[in-house]
VOPAGU-2260 file (C-alpha; in pm, 1 decimal, decimal comma):
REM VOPAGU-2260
SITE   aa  ch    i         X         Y         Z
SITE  UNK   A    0   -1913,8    4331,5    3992,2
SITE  UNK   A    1   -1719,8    4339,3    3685,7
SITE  UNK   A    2   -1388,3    4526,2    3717,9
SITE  UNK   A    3   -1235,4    4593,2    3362,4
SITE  UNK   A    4    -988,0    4365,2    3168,0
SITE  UNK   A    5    -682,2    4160,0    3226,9
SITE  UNK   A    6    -503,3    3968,2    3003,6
SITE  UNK   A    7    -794,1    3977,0    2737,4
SITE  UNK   A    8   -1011,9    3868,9    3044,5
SITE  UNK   A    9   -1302,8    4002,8    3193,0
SITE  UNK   A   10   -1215,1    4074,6    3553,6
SITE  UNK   A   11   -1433,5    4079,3    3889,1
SITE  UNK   A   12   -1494,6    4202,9    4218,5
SITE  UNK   A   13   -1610,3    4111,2    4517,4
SITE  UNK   A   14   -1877,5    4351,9    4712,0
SITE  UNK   A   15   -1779,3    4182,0    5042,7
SITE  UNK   A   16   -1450,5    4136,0    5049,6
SITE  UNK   A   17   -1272,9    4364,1    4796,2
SITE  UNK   A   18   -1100,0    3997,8    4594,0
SITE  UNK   A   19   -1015,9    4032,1    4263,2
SITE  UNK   A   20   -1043,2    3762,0    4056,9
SITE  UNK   A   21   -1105,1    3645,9    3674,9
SITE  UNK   A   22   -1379,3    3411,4    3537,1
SITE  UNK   A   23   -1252,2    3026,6    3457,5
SITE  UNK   A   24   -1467,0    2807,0    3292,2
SITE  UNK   A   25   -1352,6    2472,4    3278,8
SITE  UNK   A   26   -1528,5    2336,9    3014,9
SITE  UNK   A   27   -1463,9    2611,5    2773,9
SITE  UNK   A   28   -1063,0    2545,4    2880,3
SITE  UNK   A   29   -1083,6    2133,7    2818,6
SITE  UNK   A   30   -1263,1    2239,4    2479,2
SITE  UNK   A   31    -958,4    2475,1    2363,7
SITE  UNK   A   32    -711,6    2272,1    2470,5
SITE  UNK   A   33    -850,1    1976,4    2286,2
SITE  UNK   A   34    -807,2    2156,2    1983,8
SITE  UNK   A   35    -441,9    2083,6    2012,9
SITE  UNK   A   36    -474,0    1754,6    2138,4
SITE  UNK   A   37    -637,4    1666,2    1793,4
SITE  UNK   A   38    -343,9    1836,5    1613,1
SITE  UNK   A   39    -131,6    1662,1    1784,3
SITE  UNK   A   40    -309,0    1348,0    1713,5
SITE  UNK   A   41    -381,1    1361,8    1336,9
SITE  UNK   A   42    -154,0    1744,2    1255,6
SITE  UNK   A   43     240,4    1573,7    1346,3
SITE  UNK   A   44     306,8    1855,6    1610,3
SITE  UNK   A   45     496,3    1827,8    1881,6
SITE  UNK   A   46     476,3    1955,2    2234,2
SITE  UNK   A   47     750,2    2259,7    2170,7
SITE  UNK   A   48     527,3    2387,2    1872,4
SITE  UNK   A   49     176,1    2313,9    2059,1
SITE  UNK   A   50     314,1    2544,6    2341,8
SITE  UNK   A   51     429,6    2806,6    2129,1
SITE  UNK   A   52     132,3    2860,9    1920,2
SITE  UNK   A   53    -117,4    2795,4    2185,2
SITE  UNK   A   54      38,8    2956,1    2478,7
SITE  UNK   A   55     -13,0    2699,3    2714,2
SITE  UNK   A   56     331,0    2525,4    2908,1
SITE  UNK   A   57     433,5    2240,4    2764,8
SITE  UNK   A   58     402,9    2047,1    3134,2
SITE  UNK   A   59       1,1    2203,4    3085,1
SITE  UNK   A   60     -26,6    1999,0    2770,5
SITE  UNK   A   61     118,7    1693,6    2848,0
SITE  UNK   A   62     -99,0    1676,0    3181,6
SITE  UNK   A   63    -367,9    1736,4    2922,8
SITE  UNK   A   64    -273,1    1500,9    2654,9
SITE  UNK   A   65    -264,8    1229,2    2934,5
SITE  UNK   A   66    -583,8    1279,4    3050,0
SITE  UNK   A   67    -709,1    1249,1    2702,2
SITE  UNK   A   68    -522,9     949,2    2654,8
SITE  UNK   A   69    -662,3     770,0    2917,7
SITE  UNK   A   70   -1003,7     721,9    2801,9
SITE  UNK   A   71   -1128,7     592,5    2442,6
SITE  UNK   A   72   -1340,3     818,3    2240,4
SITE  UNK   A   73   -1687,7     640,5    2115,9
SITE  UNK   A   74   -1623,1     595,4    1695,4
SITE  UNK   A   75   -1876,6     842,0    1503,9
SITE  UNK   A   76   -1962,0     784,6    1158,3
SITE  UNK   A   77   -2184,7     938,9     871,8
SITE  UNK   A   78   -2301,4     596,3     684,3
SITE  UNK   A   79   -2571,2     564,3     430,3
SITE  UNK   A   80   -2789,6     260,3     390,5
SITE  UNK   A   81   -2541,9     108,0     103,8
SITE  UNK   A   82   -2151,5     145,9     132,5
SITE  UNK   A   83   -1909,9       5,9     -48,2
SITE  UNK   A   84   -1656,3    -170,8     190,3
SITE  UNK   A   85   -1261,6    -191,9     224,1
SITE  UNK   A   86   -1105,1    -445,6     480,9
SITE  UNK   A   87    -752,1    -446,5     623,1
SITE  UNK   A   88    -519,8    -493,0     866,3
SITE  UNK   A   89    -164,3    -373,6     990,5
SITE  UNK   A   90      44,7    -464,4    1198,4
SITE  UNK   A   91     232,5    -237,8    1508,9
SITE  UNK   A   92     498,8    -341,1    1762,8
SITE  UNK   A   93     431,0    -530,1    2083,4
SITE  UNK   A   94     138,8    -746,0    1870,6
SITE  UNK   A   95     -79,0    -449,0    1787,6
SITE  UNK   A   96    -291,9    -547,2    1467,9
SITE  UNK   A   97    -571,1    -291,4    1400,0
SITE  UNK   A   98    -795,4    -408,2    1113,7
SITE  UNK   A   99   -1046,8    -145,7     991,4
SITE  UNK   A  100   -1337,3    -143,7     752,0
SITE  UNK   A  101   -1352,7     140,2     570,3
SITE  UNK   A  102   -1605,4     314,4     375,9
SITE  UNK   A  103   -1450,6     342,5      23,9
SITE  UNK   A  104   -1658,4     629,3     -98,2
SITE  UNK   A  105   -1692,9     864,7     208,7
SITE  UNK   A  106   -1342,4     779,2     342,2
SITE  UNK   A  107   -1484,2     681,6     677,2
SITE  UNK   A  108   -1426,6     395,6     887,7
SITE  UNK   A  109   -1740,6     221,0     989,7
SITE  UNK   A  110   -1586,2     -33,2    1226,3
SITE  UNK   A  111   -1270,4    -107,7    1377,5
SITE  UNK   A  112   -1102,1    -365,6    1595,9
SITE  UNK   A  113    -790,2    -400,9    1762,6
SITE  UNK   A  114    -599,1    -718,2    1806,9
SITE  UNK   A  115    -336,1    -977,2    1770,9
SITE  UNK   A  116    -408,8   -1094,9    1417,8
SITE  UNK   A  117    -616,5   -1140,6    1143,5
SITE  UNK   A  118    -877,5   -1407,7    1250,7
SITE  UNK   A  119   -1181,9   -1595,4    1109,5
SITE  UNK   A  120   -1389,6   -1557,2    1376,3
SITE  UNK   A  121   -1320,6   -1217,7    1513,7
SITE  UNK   A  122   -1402,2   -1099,7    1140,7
SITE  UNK   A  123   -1722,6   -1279,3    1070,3
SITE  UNK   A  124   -1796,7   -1135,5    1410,9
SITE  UNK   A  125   -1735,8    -748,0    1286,1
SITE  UNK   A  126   -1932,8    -817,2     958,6
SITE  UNK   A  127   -2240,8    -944,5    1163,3
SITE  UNK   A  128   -2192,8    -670,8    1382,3
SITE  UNK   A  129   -2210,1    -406,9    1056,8
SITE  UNK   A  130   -2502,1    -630,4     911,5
SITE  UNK   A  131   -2655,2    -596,6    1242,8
SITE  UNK   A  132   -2691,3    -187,5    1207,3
SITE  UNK   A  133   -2879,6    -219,3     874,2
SITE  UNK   A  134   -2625,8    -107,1     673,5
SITE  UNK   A  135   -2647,3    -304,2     362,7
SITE  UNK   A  136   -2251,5    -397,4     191,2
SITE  UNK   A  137   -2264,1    -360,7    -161,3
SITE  UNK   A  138   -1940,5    -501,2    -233,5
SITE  UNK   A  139   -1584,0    -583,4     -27,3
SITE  UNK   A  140   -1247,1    -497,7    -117,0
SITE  UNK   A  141    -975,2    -722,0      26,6
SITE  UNK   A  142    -678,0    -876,4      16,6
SITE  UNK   A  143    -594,3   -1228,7     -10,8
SITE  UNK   A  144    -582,4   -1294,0     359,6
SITE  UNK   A  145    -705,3   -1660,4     441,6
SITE  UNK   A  146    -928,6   -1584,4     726,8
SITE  UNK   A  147   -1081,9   -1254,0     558,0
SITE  UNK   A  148   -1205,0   -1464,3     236,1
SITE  UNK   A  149   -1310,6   -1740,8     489,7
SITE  UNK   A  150   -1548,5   -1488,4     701,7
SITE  UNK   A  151   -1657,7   -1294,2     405,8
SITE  UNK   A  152   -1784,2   -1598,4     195,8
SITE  UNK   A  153   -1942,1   -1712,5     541,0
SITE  UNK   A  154   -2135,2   -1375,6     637,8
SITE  UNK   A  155   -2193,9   -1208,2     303,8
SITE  UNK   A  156   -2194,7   -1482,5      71,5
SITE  UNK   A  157   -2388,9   -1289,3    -171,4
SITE  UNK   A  158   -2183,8    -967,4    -169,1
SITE  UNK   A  159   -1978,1    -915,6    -481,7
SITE  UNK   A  160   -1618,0    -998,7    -371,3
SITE  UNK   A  161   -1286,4    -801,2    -535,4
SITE  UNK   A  162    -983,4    -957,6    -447,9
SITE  UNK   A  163    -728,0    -623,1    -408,7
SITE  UNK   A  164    -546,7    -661,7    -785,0
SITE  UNK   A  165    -209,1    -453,0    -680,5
SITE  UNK   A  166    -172,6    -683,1    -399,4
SITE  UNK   A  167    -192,9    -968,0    -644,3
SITE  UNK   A  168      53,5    -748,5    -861,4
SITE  UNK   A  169     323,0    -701,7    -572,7
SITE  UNK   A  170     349,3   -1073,5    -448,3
SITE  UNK   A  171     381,4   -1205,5    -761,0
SITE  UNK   A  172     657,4    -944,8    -790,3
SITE  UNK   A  173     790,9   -1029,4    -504,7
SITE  UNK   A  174     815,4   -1394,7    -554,8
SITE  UNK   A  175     941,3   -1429,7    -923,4
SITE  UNK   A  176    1197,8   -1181,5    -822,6
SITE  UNK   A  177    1342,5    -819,6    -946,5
SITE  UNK   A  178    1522,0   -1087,7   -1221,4
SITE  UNK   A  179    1394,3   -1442,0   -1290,0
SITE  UNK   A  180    1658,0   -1713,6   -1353,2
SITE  UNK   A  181    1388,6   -1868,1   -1583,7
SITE  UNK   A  182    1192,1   -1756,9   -1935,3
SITE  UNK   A  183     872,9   -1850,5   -1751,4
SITE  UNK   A  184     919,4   -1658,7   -1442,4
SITE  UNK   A  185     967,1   -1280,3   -1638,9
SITE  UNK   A  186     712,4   -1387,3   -1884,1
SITE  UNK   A  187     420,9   -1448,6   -1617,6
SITE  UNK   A  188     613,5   -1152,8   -1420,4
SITE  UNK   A  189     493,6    -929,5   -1759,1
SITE  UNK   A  190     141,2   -1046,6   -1697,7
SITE  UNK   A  191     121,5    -997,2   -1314,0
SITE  UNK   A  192     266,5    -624,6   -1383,3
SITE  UNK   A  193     -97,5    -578,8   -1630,8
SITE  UNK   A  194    -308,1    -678,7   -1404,7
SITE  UNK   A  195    -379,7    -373,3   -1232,8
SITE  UNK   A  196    -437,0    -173,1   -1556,0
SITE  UNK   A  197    -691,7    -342,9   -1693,5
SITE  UNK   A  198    -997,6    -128,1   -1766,4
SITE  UNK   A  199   -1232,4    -271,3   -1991,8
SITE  UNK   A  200   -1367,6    -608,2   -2088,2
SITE  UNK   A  201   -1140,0    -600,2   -2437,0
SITE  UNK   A  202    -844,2    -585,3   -2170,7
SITE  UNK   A  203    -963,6    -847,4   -1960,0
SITE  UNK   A  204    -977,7   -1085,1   -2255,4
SITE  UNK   A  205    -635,9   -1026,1   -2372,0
SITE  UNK   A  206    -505,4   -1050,0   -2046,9
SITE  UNK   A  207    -703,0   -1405,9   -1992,2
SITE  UNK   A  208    -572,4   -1494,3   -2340,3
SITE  UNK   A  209    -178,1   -1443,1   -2269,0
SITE  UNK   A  210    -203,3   -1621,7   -1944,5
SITE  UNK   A  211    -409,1   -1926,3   -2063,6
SITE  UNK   A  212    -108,4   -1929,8   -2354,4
SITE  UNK   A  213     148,8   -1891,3   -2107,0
SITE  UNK   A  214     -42,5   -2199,0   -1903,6
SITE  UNK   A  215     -11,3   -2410,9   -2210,6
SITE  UNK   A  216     357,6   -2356,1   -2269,4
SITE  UNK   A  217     467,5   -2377,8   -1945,4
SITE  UNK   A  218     243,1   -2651,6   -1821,6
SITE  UNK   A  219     479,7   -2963,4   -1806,4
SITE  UNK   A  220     740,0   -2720,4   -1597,0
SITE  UNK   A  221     580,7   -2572,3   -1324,7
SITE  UNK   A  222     426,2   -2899,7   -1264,7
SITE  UNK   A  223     823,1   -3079,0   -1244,9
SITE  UNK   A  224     853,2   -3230,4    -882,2
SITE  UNK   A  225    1152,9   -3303,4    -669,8
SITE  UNK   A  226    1220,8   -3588,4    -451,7
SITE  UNK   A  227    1403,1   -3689,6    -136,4
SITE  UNK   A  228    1431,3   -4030,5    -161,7
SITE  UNK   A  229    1507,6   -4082,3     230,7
SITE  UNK   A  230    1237,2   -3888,6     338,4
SITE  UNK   A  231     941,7   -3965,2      72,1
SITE  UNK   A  232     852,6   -3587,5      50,7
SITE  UNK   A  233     850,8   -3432,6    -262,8
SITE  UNK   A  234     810,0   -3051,4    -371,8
SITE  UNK   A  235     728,7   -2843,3    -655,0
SITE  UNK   A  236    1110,8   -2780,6    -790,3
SITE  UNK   A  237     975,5   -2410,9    -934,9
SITE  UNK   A  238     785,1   -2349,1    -630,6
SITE  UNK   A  239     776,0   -1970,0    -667,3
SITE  UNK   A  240     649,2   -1999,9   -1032,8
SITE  UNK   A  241     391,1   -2214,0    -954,4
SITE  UNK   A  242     308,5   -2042,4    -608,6
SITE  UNK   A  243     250,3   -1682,6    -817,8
SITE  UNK   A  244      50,3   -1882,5   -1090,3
SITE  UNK   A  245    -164,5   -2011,3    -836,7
SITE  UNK   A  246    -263,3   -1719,1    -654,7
SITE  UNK   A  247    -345,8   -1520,8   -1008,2
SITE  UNK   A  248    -580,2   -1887,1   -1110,6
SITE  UNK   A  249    -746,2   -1892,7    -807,6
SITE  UNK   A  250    -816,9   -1544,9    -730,4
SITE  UNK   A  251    -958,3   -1474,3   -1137,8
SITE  UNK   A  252   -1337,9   -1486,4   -1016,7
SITE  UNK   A  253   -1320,4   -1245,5    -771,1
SITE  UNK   A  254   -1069,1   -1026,6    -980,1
SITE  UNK   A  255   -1254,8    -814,0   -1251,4
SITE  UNK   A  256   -1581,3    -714,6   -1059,8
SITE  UNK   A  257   -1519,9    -413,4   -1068,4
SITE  UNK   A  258   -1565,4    -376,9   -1468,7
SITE  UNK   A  259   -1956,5    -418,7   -1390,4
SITE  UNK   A  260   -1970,3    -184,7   -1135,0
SITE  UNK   A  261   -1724,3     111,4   -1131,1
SITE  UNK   A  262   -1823,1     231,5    -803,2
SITE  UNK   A  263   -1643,0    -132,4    -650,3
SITE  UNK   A  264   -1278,5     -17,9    -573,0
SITE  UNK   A  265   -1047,7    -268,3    -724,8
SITE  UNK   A  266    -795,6    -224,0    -462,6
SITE  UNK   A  267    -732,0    -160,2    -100,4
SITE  UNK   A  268    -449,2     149,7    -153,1
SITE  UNK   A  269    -719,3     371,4      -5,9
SITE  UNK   A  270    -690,6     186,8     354,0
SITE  UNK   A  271    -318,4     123,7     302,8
SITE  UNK   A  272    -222,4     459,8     223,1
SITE  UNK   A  273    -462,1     568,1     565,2
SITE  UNK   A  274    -240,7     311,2     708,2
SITE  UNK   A  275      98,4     473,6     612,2
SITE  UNK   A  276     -14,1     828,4     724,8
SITE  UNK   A  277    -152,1     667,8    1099,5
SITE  UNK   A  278     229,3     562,3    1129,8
SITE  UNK   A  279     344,9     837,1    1046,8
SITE  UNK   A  280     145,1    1023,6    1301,3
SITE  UNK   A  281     228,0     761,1    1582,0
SITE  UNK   A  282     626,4     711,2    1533,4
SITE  UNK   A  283     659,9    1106,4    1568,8
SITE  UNK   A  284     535,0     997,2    1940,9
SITE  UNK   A  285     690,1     665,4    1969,0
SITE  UNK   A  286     782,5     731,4    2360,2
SITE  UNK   A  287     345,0     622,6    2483,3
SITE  UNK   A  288     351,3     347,6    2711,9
SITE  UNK   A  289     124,6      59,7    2514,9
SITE  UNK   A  290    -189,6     144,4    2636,1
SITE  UNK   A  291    -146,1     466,9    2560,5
SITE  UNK   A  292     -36,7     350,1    2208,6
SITE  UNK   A  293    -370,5     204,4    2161,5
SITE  UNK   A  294    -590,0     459,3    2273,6
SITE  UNK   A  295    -398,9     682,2    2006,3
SITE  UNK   A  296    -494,0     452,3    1745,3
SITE  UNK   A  297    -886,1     532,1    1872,8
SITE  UNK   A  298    -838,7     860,4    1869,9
SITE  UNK   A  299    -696,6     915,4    1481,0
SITE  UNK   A  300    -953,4     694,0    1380,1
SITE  UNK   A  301   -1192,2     884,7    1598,7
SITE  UNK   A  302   -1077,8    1245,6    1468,5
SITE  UNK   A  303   -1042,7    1151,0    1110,3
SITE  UNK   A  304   -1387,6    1030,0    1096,7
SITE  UNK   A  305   -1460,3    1380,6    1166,2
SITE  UNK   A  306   -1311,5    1511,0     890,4
């Protein structure tokens, strides 16, 4: 029978045998406390402030949080019959390389796989695999990873293809240097910095215009080889100019898609900046054994899916 409350619980007693006692339901405890497991997944808090403001012992939680750790949720997603797709990959210690694809416009990942690297076929695989649920890709976002262009042009040849422009941008950058020793390296630096702000088809001619002209003038240079006369081999004596020329030439007709369709993200930020914050999150608790580690990774993806 009930016998009033303790503790903001309903209490009980027992006809036979006098026992007092209070109700437990398990499942209704696992549910609360997995409230705090997802803050502690995707919210930064740490086991001091999760026992403070939930009122369970910190030993409670972490028996808990291991539990939950243990297992790998099953990825939920809200897709629609047409998304428009975002591939990449990072990299975490002890050869951890998760590589998601991302629904640009909902902000949801539709698949996800973790491994060692960025490879051909485990990529053609995933886009199969998303093919393969109906959902039909109206355009990918992606760097200028080798085996990512290989699968994509393999699986989806016929998808619209936008090579990520600020990653074009930053390497070029990168390569040419924060001051280049030569005229041609800080002029074609001035035309890498553009190429992420160009907006309209006016812009995009310019921008062609200046780097065909910059072509011209600088042709007979970046083309100047050096030789090692005991060896045979040669090499491109401005290697970095003509590396960061290269990678703009090549990557020009999969570069401006996005000025026919607006709705094609011209970049991958989105996924990198998801990337930064998932980091974030996991370096705050850095001390997970590494299969732990992983099934964090599962998790965040899992819970931020949900939001």
């Amino acid at each position: 029978m009930k016998w009033g409350i303790q503790l903001n619980k309903q209490r009980f007693k027992c006809k036979d045998c006098g026992q007092l006692f209070t109700s437990n339901n398990k499942s209704v405890s696992d549910s609360n406390k997995e409230i705090w497991f997802r803050n502690w997944v995707i919210g930064k808090d740490t086991f001091d402030k999760l026992s403070v403001e939930s009122g369970y012992s910190k030993s409670t939680l972490q028996r808990y949080f291991s539990k939950m750790l243990s297992k790998a949720p099953i990825l939920e997603f809200n897709s629609t019959d047409e998304i428009y797709l975002v591939i990449d990959g990072t990299y975490f210690p002890n050869d951890i390389c998760l590589v998601v694809y991302r629904n640009f416009h909902l902000k949801s990942t539709q698949l996800y796989r973790m491994t060692n690297g960025e490879h051909f076929e485990e990529i053609a695989e995933d886009l199969q695999n998303l093919l393969s649920l109906g959902i039909k890709i109206k355009s990918i976002t992606s760097d200028g990873d080798k085996s990512s262009i290989k699968a994509i042009k393999k699986v989806c040849p016929r998808v619209p293809f936008q090579r990520c422009l600020v990653h074009i941008s930053r390497m070029c950058r990168i390569w040419l240097t924060q001051n280049p020793k030569h005229k041609s390296g800080f002029e074609l630096k001035q035309i890498a910095v553009k190429i992420h702000h160009i907006d309209s088809e006016y812009k995009r001619q310019l921008w062609l215009i200046e780097l065909i002209q910059w072509e011209e003038r600088y042709r007979d240079f970046i083309n100047q080889k050096s030789y090692n006369i005991e060896t045979g081999r040669y090499w491109y004596t401005h290697k970095m100019v003509k590396r960061s020329f290269t990678v703009i030439k090549k990557a020009i007709p999969n570069m401006f898609l996005y000025l026919k369709d607006d709705k094609i993200p011209n970049s991958t930020n989105s996924l990198e900046s998801f990337f930064g914050h998932l980091k974030g999150n996991l370096n705050i608790h850095r001390g997970l054994s590494l299969a732990n580690r992983k099934n964090f990774l599962k998790w965040y993806l899992y819970y931020k899916n949900q939001t």
